[in-house]
Backbone as CSV, one residue per row, in Angstrom:
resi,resn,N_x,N_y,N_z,CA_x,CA_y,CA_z,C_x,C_y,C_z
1,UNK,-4.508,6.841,-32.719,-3.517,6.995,-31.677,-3.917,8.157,-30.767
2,UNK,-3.890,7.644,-29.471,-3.822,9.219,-28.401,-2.964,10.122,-28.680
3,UNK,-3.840,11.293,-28.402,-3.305,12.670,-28.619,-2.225,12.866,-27.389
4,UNK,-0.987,12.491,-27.114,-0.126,12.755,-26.376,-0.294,14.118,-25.522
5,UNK,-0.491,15.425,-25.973,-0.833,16.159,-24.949,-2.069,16.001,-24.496
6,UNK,-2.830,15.794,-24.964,-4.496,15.097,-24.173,-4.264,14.531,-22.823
7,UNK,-3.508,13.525,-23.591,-3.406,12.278,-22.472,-2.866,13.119,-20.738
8,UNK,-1.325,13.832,-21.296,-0.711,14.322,-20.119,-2.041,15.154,-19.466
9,UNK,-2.444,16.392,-20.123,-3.574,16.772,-19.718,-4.293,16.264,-18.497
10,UNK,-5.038,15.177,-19.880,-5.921,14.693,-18.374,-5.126,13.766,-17.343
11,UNK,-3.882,13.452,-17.503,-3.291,12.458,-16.259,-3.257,13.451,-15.413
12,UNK,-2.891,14.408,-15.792,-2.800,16.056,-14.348,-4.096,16.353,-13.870
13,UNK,-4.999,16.524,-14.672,-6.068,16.890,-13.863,-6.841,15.477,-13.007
14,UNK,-6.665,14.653,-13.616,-7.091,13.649,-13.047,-6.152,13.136,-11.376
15,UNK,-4.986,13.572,-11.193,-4.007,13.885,-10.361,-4.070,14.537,-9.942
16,UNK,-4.671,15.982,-9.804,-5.025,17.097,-8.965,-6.451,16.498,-8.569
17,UNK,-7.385,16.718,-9.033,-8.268,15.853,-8.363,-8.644,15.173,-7.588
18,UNK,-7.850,14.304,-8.036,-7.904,13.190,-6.542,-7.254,13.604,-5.338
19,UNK,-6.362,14.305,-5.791,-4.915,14.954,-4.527,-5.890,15.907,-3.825
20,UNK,-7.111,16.339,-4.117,-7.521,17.846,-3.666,-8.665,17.054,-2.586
21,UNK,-8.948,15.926,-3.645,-10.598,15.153,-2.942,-10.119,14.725,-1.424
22,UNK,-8.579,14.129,-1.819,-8.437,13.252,-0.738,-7.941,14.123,0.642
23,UNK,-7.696,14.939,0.185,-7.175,16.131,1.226,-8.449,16.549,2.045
24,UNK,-9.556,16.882,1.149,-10.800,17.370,2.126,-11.030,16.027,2.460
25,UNK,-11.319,14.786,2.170,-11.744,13.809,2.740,-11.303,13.499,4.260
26,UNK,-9.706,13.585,3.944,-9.631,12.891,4.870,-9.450,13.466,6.017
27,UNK,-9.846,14.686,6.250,-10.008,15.874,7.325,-10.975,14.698,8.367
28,UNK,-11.819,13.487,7.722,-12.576,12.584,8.318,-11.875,11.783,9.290
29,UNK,-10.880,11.553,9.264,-9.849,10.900,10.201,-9.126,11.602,11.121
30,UNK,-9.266,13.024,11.573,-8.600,13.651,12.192,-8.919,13.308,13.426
31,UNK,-10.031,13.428,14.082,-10.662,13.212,15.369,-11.411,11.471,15.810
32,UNK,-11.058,10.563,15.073,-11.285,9.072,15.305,-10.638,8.600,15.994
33,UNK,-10.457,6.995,16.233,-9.885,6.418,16.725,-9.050,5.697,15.664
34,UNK,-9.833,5.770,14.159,-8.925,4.819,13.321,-8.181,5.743,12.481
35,UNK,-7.254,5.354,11.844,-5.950,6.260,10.898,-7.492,5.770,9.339
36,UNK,-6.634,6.315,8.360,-7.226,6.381,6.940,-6.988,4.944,6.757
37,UNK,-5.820,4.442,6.700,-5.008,3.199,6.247,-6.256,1.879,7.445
38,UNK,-6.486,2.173,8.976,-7.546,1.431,9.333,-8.218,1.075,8.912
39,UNK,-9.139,2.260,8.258,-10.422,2.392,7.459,-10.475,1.311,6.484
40,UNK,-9.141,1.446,5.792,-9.162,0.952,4.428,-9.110,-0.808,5.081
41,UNK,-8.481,-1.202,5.657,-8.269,-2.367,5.851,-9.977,-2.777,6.155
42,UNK,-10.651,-2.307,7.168,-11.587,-2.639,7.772,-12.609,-2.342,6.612
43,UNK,-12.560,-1.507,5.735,-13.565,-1.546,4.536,-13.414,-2.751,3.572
44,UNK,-12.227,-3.261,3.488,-12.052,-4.487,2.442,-12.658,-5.963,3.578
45,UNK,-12.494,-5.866,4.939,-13.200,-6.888,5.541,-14.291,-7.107,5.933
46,UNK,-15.112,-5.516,5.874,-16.452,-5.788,5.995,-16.881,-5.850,5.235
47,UNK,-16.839,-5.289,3.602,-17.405,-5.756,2.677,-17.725,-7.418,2.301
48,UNK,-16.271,-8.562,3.068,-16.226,-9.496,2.277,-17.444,-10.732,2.692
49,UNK,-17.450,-11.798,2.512,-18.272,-12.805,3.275,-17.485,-12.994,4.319
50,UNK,-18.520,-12.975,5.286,-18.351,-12.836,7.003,-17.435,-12.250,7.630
51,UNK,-17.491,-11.187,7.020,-16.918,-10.102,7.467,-15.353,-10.963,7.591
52,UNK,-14.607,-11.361,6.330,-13.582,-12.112,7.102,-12.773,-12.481,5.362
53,UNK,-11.559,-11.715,5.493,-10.589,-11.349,4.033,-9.757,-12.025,4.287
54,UNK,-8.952,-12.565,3.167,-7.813,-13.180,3.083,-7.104,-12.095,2.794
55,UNK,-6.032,-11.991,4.095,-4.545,-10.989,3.909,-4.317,-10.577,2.642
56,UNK,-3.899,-11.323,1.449,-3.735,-11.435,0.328,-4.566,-10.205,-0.320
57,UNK,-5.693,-10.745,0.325,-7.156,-9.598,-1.006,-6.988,-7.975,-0.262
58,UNK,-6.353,-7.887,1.265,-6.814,-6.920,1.649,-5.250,-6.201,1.262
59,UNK,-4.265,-7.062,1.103,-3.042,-5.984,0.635,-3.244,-5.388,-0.496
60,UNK,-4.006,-6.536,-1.571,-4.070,-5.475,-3.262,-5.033,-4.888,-2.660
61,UNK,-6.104,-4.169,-1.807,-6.510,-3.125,-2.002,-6.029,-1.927,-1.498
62,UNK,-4.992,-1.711,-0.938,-4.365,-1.465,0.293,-3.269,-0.451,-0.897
63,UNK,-2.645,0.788,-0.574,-2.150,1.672,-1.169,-0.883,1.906,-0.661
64,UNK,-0.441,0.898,0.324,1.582,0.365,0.601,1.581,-0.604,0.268
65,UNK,2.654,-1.067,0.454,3.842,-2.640,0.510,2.968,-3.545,1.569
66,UNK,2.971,-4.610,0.759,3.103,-5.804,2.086,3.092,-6.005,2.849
67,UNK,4.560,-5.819,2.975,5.289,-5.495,4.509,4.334,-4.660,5.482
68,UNK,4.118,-3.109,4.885,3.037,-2.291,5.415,1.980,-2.632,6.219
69,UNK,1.655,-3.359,5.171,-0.285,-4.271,5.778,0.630,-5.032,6.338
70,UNK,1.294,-5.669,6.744,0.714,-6.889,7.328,1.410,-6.045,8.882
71,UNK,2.475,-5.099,8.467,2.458,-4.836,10.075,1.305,-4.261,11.155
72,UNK,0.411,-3.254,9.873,-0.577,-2.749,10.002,-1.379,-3.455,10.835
73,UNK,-1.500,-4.632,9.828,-2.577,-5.757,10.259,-2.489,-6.162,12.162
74,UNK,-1.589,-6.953,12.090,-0.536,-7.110,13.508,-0.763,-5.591,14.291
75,UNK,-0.666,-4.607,14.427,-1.121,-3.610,15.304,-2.799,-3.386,15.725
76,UNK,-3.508,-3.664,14.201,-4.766,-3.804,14.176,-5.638,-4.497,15.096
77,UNK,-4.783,-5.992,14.805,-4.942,-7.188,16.088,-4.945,-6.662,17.338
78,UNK,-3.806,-6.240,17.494,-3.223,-6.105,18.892,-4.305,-5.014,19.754
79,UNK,-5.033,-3.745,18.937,-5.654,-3.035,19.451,-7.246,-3.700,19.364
80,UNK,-7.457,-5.273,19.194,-8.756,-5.607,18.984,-9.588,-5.639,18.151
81,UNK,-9.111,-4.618,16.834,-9.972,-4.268,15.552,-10.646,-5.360,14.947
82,UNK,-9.450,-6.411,14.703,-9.500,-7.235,13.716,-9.083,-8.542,14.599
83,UNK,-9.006,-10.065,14.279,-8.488,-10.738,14.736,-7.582,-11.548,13.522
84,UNK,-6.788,-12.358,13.407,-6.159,-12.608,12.644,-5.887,-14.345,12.468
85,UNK,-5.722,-15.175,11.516,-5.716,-16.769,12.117,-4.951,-17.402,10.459
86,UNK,-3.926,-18.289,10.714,-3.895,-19.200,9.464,-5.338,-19.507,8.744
87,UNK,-4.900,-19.751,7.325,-6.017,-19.221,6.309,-5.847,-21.025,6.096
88,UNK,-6.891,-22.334,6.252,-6.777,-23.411,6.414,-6.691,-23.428,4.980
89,UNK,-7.066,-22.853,3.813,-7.367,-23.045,2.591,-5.594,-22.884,1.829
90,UNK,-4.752,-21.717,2.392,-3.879,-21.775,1.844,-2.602,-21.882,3.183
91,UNK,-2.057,-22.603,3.122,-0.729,-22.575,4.634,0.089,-21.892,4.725
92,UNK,0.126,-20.861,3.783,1.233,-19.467,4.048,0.008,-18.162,4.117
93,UNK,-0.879,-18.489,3.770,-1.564,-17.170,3.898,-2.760,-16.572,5.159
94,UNK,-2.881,-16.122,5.472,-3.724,-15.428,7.172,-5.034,-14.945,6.337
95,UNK,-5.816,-15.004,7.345,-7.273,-14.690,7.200,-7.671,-13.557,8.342
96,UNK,-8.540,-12.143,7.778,-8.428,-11.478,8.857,-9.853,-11.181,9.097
97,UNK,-10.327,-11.206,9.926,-11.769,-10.939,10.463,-12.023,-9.762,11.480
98,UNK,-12.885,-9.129,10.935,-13.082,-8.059,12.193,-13.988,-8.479,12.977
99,UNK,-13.210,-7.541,14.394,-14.049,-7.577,15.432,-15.141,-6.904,16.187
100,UNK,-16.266,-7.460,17.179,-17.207,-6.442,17.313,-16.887,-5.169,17.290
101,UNK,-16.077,-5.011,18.194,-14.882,-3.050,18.801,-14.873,-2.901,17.346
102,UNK,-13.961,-4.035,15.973,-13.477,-3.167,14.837,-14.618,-2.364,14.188
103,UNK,-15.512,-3.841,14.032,-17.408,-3.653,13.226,-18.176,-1.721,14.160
104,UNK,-17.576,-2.196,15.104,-18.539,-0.624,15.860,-17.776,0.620,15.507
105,UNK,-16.422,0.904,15.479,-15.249,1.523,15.183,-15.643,1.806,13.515
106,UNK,-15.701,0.573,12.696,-15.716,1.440,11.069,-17.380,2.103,11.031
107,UNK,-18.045,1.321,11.646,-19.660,1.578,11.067,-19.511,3.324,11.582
108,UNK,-18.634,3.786,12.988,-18.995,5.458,13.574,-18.330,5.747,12.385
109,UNK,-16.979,5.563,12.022,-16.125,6.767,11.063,-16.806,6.488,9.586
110,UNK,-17.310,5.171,8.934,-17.854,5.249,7.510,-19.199,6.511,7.502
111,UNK,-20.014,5.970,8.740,-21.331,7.073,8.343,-21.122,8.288,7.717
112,UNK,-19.956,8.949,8.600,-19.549,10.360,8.552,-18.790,10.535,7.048
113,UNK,-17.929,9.459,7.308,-16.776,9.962,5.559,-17.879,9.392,4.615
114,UNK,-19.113,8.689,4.599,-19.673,8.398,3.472,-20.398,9.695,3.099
115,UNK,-20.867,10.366,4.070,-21.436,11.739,4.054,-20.484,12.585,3.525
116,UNK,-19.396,12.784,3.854,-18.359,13.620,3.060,-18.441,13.427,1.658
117,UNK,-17.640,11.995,1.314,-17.628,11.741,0.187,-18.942,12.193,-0.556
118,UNK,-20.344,11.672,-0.808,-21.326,12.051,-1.176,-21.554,13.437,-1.385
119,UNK,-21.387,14.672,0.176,-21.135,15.690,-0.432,-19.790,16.487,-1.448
120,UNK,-19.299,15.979,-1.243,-17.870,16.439,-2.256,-18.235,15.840,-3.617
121,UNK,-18.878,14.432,-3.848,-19.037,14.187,-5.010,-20.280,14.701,-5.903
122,UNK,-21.184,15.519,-5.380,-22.424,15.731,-5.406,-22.381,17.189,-6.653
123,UNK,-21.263,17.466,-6.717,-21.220,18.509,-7.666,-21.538,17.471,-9.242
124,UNK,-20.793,16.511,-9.686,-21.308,15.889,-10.223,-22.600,14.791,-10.915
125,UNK,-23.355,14.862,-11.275,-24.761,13.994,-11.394,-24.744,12.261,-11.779
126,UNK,-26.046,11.761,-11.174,-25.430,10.476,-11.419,-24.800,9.846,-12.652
127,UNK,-25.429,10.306,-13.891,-24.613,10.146,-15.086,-23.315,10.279,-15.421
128,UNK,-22.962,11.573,-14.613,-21.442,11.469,-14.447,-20.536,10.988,-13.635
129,UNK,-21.132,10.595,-12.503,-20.854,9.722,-11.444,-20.381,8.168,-11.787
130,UNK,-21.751,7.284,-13.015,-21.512,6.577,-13.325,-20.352,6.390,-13.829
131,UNK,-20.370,7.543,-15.027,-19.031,8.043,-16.183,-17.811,8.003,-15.676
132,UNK,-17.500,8.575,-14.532,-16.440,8.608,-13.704,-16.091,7.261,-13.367
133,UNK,-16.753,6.270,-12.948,-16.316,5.186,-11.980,-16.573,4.272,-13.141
134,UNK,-16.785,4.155,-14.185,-16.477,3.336,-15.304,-15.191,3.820,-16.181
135,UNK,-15.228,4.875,-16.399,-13.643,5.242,-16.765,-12.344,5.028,-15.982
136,UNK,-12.410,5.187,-14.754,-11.159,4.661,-13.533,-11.182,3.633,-13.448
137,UNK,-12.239,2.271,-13.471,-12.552,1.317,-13.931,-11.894,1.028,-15.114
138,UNK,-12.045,1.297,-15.924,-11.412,0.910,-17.284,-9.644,1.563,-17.022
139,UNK,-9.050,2.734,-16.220,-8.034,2.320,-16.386,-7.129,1.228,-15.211
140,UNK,-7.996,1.244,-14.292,-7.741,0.396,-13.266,-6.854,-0.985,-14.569
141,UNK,-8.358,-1.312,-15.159,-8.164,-2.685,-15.757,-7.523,-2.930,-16.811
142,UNK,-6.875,-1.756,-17.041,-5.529,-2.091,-18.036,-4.315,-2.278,-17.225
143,UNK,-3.961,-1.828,-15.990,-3.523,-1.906,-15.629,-2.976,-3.072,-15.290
144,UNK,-3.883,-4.282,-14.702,-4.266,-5.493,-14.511,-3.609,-6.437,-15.494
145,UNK,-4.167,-5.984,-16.680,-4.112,-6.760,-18.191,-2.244,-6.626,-19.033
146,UNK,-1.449,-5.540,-17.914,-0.289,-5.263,-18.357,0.963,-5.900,-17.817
């Protein structure tokens, strides 16, 4: 059985942590054109095949409500980022694709926050790097499984 104060332990430090990372990080969004929450949308659509997510996939990655993204989404549109279209595969669900403006827009702000990130994470070595992103990994996926 877990050691109950362990656990709290590391849920705090593991909670300061991230609270501290994301604070210097996102000093990366101050002077852009896109918010953090942009980023994020436009990182789950360029990653996907053809550059082009089902609404659905980009809300679970997405750190609000629904509601949130999809108004998000709808502003996104409206400023050109992204374009948006019924998803022919499912008839309630939208398909969102970015656009050249969005594709030119994430590629300026990723270079820079990938450079951040990298240096902020760099105190750590790749072994622990790995260690790290297989353990958040593993609690990600209980999460999932609950």
């Amino acid at each position: 059985m877990t050691d109950r104060r362990l656990a709290i332990d590391a849920w705090e430090s593991l909670f300061r942590a991230q609270h501290e990372v994301f604070d210097e990080i996102s000093c990366d969004f101050d002077d852009t054109t896109l918010t953090q929450s942009e980023y994020d949308v436009l990182l789950t659509v360029t990653r996907s095949d053809g550059m082009t997510a089902r609404l659905r996939d980009v809300t679970a990655n997405m750190l609000i409500s629904q509601p949130s993204v999809s108004r998000l989404v709808d502003r996104m549109a409206a400023r050109g980022l992204i374009s948006k279209c019924a998803d022919p595969e499912d008839g309630r669900g939208s398909l969102v694709r970015v656009t050249a403006e969005g594709a030119a827009a994430f590629r300026k702000v990723a270079s820079n926050h990938g450079r951040t990130i990298a240096h902020r994470m760099s105190l750590l070595d790749d072994g622990e790097l790995a260690q790290l992103r297989d353990l958040t990994a593993k609690l990600r996926k209980q999460q999932e499984t609950s």
